[in-house]
N, C-alpha and C positions, 0 to 999 in steps of 0.2 A: 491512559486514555479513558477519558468518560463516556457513559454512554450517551450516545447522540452527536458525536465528534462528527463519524461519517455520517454524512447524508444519504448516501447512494454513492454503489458502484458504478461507475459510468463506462469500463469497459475491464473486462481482461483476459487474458491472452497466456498459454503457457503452450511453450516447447521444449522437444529435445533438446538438449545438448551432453553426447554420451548414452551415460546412464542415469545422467541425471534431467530436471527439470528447470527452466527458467520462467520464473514467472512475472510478467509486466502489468501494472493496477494502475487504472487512472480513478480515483475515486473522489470526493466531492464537499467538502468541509464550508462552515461559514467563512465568507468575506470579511467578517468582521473577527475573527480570529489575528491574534499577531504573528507575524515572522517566525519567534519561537515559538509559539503552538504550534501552527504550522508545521515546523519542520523536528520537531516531537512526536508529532501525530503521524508522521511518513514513516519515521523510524521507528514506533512502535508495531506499525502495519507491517510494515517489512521485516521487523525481529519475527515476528508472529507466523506471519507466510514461511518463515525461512526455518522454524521450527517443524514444520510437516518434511516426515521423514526425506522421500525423494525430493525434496525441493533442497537445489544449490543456491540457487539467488535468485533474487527478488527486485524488482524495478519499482517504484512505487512513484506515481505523479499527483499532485492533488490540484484539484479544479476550484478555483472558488464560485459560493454560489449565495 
């Protein structure tokens, strides 16, 4: 992930579930990004979020902008 990939968090949202946490990210990348960036760029947001100790999973959406 480079820096400047995200543009902005555009929402998110965590709850319970358990003991643990779920967390949901809508957050905001170039339009002119490919497919595979794209969906590189979710999955390292989402390794990333899912590395903070109480966090079970992570939902991640990206918006183009």
């Amino acid at each position: 992930m480079k820096s400047g990939d995200v543009k902005r968090i555009d929402e998110l949202r965590a709850h319970y579930v358990g003991n643990y946490i779920h967390v949901e990210a809508e957050i905001s990348a170039s339009k002119s990004m490919s497919t595979l960036e794209v969906h590189d760029l979710e999955e390292k947001v989402r390794s990333n979020i899912e590395e903070i100790l109480w966090v079970d999973r992570a939902f991640v959406h990206v918006n183009p902008d």
